[in-house]
The first five atom37 places (N, CA, C, CB, O) and aatype in JSON, in Angstrom:
{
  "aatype": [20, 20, 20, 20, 20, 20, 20, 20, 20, 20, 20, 20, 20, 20, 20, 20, 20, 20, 20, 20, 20, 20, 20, 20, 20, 20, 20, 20, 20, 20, 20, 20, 20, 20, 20, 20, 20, 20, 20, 20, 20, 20, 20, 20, 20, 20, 20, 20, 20, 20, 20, 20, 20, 20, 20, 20, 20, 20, 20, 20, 20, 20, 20, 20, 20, 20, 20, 20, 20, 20, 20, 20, 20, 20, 20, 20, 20, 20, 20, 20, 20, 20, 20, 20, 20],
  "atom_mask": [
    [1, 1, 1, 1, 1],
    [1, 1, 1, 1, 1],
    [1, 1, 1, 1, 1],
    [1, 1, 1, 1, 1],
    [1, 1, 1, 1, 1],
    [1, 1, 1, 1, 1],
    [1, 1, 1, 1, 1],
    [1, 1, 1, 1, 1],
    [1, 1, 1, 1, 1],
    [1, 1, 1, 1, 1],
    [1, 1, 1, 1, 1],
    [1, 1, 1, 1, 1],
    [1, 1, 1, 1, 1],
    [1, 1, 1, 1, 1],
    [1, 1, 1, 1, 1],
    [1, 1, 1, 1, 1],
    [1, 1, 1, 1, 1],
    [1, 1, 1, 1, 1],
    [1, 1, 1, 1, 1],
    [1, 1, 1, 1, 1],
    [1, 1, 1, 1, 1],
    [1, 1, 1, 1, 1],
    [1, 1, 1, 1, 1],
    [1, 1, 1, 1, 1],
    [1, 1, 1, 1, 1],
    [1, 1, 1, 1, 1],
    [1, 1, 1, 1, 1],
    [1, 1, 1, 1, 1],
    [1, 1, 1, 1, 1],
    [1, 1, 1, 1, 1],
    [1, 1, 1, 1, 1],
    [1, 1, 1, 1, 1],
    [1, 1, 1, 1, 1],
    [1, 1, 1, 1, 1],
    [1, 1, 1, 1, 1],
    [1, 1, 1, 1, 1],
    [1, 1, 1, 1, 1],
    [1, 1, 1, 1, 1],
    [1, 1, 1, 1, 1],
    [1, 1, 1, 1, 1],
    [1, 1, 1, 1, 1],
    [1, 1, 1, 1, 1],
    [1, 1, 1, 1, 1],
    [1, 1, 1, 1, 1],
    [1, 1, 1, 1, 1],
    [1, 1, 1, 1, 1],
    [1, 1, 1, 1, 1],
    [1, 1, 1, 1, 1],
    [1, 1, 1, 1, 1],
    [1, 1, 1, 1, 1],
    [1, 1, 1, 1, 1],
    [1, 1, 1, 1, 1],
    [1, 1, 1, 1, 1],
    [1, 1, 1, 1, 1],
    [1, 1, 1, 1, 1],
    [1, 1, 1, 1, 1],
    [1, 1, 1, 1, 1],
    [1, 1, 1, 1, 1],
    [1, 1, 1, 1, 1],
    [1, 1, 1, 1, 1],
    [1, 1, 1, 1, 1],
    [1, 1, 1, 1, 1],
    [1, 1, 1, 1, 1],
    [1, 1, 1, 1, 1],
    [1, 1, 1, 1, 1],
    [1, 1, 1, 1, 1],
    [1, 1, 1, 1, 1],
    [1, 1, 1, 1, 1],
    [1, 1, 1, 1, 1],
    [1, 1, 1, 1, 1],
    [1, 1, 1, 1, 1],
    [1, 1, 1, 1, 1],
    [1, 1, 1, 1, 1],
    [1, 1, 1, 1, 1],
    [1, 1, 1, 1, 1],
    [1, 1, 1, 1, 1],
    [1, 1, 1, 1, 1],
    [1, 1, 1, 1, 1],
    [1, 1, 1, 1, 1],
    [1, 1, 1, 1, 1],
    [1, 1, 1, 1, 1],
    [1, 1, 1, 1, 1],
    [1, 1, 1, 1, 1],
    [1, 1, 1, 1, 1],
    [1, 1, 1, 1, 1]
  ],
  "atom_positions": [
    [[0.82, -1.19, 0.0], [0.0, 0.0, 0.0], [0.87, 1.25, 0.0], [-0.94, 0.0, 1.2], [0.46, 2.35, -0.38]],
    [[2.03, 1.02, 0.43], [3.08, 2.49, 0.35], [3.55, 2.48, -0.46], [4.11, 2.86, 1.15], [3.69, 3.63, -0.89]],
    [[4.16, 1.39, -1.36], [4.87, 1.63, -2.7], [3.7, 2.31, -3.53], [5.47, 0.14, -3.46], [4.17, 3.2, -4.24]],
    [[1.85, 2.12, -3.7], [1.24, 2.6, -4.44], [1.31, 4.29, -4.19], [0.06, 1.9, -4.38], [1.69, 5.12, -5.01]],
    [[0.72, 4.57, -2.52], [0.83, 5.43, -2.28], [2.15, 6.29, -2.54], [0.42, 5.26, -1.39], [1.93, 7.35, -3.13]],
    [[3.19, 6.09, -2.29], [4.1, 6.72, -3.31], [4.1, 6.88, -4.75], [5.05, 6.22, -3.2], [4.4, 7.94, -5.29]],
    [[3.78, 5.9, -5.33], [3.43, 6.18, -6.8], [2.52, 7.44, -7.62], [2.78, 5.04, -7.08], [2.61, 8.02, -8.71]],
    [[1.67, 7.49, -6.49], [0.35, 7.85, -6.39], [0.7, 9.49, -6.25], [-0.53, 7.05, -5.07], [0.32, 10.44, -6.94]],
    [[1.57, 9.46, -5.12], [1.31, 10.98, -4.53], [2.45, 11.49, -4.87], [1.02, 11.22, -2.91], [2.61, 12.55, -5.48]],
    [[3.64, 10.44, -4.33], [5.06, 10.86, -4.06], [5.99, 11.33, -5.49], [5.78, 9.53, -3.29], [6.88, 12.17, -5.53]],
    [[5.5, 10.55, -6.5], [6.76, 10.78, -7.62], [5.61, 12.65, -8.16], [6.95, 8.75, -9.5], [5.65, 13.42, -7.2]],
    [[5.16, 12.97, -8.82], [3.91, 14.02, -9.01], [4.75, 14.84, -8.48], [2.32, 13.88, -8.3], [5.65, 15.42, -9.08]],
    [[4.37, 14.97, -6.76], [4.98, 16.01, -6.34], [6.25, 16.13, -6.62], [4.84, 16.13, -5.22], [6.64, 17.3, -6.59]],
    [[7.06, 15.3, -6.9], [8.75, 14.94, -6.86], [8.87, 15.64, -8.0], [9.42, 13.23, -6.94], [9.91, 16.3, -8.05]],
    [[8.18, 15.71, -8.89], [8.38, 16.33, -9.99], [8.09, 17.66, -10.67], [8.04, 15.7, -10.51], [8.51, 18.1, -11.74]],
    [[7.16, 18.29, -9.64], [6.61, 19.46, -9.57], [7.78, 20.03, -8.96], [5.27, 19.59, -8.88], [8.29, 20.89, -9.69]],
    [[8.46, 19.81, -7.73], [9.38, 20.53, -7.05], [10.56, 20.77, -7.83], [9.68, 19.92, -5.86], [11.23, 21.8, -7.9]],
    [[10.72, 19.67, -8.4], [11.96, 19.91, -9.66], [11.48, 20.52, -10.76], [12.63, 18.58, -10.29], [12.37, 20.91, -11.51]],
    [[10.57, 20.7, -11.05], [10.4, 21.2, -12.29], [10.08, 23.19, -11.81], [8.9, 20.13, -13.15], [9.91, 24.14, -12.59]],
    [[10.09, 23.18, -10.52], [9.89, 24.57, -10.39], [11.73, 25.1, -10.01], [8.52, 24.89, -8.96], [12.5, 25.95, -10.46]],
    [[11.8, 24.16, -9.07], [13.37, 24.29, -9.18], [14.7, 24.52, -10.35], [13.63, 23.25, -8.72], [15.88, 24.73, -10.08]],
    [[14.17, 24.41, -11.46], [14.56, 24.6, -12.77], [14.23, 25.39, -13.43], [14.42, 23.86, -13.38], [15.03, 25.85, -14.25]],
    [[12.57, 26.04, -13.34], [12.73, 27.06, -13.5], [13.07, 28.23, -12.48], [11.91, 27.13, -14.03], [12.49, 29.29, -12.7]],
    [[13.64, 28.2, -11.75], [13.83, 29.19, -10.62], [15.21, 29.14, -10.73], [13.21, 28.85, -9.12], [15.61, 30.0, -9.95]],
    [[16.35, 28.51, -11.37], [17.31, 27.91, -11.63], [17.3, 29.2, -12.85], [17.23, 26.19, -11.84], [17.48, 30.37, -12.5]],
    [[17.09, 28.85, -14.15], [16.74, 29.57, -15.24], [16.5, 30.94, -15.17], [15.78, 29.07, -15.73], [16.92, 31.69, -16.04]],
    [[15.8, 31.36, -14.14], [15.44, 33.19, -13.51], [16.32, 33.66, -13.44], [14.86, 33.64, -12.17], [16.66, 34.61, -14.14]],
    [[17.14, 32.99, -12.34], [18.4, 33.12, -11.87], [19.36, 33.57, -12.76], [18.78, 32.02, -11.37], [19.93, 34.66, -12.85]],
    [[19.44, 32.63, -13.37], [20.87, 32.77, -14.87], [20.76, 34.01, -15.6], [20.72, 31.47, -16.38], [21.56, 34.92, -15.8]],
    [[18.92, 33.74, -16.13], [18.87, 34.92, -16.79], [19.0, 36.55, -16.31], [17.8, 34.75, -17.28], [19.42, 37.57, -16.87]],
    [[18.5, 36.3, -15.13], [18.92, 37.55, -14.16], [20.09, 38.17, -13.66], [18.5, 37.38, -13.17], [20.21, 39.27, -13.13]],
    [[21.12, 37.11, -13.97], [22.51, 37.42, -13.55], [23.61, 36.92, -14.74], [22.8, 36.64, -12.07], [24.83, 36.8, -14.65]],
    [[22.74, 36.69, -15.83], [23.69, 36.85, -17.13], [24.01, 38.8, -17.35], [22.6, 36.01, -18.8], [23.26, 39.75, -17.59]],
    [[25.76, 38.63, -17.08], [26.37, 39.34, -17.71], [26.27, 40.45, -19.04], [26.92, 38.64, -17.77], [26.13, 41.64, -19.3]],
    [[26.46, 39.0, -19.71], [25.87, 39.59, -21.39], [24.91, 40.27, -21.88], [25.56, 38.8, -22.17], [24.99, 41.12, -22.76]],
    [[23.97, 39.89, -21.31], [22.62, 40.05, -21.14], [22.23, 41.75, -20.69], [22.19, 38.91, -19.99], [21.73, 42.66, -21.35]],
    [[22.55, 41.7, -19.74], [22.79, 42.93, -19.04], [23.07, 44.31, -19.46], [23.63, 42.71, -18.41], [22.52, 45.41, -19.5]],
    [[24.63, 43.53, -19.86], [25.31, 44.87, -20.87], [24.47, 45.37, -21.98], [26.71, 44.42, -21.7], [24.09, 46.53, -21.98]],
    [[24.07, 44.24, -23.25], [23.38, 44.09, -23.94], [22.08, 45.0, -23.79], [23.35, 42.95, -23.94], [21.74, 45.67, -24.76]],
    [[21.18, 45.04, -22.34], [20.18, 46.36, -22.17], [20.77, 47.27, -22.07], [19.31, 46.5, -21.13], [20.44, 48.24, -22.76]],
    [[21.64, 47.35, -21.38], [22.8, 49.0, -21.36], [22.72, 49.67, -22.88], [24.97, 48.54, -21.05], [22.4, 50.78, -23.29]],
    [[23.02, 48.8, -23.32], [23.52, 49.26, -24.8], [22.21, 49.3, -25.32], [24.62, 48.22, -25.72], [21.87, 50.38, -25.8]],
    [[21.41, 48.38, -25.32], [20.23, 49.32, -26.33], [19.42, 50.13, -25.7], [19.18, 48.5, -27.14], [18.55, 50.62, -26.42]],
    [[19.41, 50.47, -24.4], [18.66, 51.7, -23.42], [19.39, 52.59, -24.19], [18.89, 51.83, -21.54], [18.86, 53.07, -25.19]],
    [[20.73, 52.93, -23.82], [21.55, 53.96, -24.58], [21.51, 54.46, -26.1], [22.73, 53.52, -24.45], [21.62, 55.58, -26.61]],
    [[21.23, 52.72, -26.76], [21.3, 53.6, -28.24], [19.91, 54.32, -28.23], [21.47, 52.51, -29.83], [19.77, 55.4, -28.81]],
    [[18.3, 53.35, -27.19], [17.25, 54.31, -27.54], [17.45, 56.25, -27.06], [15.88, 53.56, -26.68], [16.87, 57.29, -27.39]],
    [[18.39, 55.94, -26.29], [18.53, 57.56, -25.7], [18.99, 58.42, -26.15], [19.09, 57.82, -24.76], [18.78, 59.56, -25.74]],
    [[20.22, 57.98, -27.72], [20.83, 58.23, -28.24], [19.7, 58.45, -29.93], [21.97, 57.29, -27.86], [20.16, 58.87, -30.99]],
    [[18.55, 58.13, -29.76], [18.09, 58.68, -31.11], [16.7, 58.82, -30.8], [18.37, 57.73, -32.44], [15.77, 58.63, -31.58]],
    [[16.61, 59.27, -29.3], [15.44, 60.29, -29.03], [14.64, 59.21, -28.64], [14.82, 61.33, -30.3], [13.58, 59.76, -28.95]],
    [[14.19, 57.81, -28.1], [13.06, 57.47, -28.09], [12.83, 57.21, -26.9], [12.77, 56.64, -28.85], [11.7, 57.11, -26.44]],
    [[13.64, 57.1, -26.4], [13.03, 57.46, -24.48], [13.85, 59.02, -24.07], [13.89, 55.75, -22.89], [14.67, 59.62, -24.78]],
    [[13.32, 59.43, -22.67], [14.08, 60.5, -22.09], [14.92, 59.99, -21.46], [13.49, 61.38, -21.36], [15.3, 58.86, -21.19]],
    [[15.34, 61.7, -21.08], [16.78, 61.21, -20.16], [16.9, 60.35, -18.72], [17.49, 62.56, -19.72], [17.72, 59.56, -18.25]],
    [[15.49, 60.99, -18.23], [15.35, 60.47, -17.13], [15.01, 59.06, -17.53], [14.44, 61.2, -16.31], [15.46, 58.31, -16.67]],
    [[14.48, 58.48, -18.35], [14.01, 57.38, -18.35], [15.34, 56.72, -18.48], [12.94, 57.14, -19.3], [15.77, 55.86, -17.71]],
    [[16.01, 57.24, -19.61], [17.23, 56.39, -19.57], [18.22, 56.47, -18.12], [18.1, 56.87, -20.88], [19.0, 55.56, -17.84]],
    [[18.09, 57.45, -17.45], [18.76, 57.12, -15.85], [18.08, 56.01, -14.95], [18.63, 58.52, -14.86], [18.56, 55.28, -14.08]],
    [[16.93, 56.11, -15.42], [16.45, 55.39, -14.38], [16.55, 53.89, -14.69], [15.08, 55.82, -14.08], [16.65, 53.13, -13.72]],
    [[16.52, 53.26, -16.22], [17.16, 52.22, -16.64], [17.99, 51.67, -16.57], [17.25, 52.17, -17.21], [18.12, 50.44, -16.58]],
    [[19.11, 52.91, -16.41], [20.47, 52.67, -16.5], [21.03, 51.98, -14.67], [21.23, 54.37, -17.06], [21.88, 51.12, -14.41]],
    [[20.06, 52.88, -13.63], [20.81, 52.86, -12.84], [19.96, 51.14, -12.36], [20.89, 54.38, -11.88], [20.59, 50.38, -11.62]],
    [[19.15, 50.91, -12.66], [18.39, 49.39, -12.34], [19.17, 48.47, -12.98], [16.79, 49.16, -12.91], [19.44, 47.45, -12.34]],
    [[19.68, 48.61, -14.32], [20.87, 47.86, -14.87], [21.99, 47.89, -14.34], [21.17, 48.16, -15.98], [22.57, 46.8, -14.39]],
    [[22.65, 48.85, -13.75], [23.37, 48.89, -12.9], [23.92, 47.8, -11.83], [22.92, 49.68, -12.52], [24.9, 47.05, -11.78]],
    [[22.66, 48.13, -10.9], [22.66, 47.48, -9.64], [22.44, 46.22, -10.21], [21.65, 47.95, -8.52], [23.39, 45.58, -9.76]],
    [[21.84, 45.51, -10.87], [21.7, 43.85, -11.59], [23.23, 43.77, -11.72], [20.71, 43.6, -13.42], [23.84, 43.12, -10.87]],
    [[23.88, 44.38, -12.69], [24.88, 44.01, -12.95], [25.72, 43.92, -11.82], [25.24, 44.63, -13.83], [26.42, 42.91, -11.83]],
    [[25.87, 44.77, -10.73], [26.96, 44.91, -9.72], [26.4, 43.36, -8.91], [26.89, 46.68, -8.65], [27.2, 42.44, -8.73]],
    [[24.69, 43.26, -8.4], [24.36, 41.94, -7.81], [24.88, 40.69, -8.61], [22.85, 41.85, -7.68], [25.16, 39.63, -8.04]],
    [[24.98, 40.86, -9.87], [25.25, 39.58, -10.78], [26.89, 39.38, -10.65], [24.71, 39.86, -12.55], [27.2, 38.25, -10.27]],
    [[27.84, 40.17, -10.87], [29.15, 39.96, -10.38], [29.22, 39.61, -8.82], [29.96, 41.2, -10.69], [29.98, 38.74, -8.39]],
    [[28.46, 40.28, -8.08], [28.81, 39.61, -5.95], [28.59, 38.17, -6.52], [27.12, 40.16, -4.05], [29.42, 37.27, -6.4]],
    [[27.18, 38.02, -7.27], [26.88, 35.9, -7.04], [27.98, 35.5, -7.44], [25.58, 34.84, -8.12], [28.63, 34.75, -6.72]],
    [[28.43, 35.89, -8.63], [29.59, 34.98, -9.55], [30.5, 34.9, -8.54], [30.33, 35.68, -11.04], [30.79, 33.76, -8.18]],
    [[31.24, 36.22, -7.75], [32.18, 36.14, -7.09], [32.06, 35.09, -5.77], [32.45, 37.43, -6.85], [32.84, 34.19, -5.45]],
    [[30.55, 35.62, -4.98], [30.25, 34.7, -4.22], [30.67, 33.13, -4.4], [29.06, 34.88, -4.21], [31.49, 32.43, -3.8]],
    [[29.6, 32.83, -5.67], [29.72, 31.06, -6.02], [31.23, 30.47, -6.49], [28.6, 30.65, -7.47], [31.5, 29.27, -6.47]],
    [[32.16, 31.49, -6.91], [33.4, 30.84, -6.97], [34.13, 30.9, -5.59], [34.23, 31.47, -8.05], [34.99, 30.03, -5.43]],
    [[33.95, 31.66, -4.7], [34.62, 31.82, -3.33], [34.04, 30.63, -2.45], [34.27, 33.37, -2.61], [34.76, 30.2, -1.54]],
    [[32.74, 30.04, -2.67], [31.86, 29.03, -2.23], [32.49, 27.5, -2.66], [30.38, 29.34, -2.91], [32.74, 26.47, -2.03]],
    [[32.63, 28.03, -4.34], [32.98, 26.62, -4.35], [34.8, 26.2, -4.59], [32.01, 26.0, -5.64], [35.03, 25.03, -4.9]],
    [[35.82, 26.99, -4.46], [36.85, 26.85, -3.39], [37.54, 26.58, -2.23], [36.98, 27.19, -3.3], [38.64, 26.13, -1.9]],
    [[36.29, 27.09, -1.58], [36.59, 26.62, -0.07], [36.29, 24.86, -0.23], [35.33, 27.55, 1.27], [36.41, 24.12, 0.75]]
  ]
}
């Protein structure tokens, strides 16, 4: 009756948790990809650079890109200092 009941209940959930865990995994990356990052820098700037947002808008872009980017270098630095020790 427990091997069913595991079947039943246990693998489902087992797989829901991983499958959110992967995407939460994926957020992550994308949130603290580098490339990525720069990449909005640069086209916030070129829109600022041929009039299609303001200035302020582009500060205020800039400085939210910013701080991503500075949080996305602490993890990297973090997770290599983590996985050294």
């Amino acid at each position: 009756m427990f091997i069913l009941d595991d079947l039943l209940i246990g693998l489902p959930a087992k797989g829901l948790v991983n499958l959110f865990e992967k995407i939460y995994q994926m957020a992550q990356a994308e949130l603290t990809d580098e490339a990525k990052i720069k990449e909005e820098l640069l086209r916030s700037q070129t829109l600022y650079e041929i009039d299609q947002i303001t200035e302020e808008e582009y500060q205020k872009i800039e400085a939210v890109l910013l701080e991503r980017l500075t949080m996305a270098r602490e993890a990297k630095s973090d997770y290599v200092t983590s996985e050294s020790s």
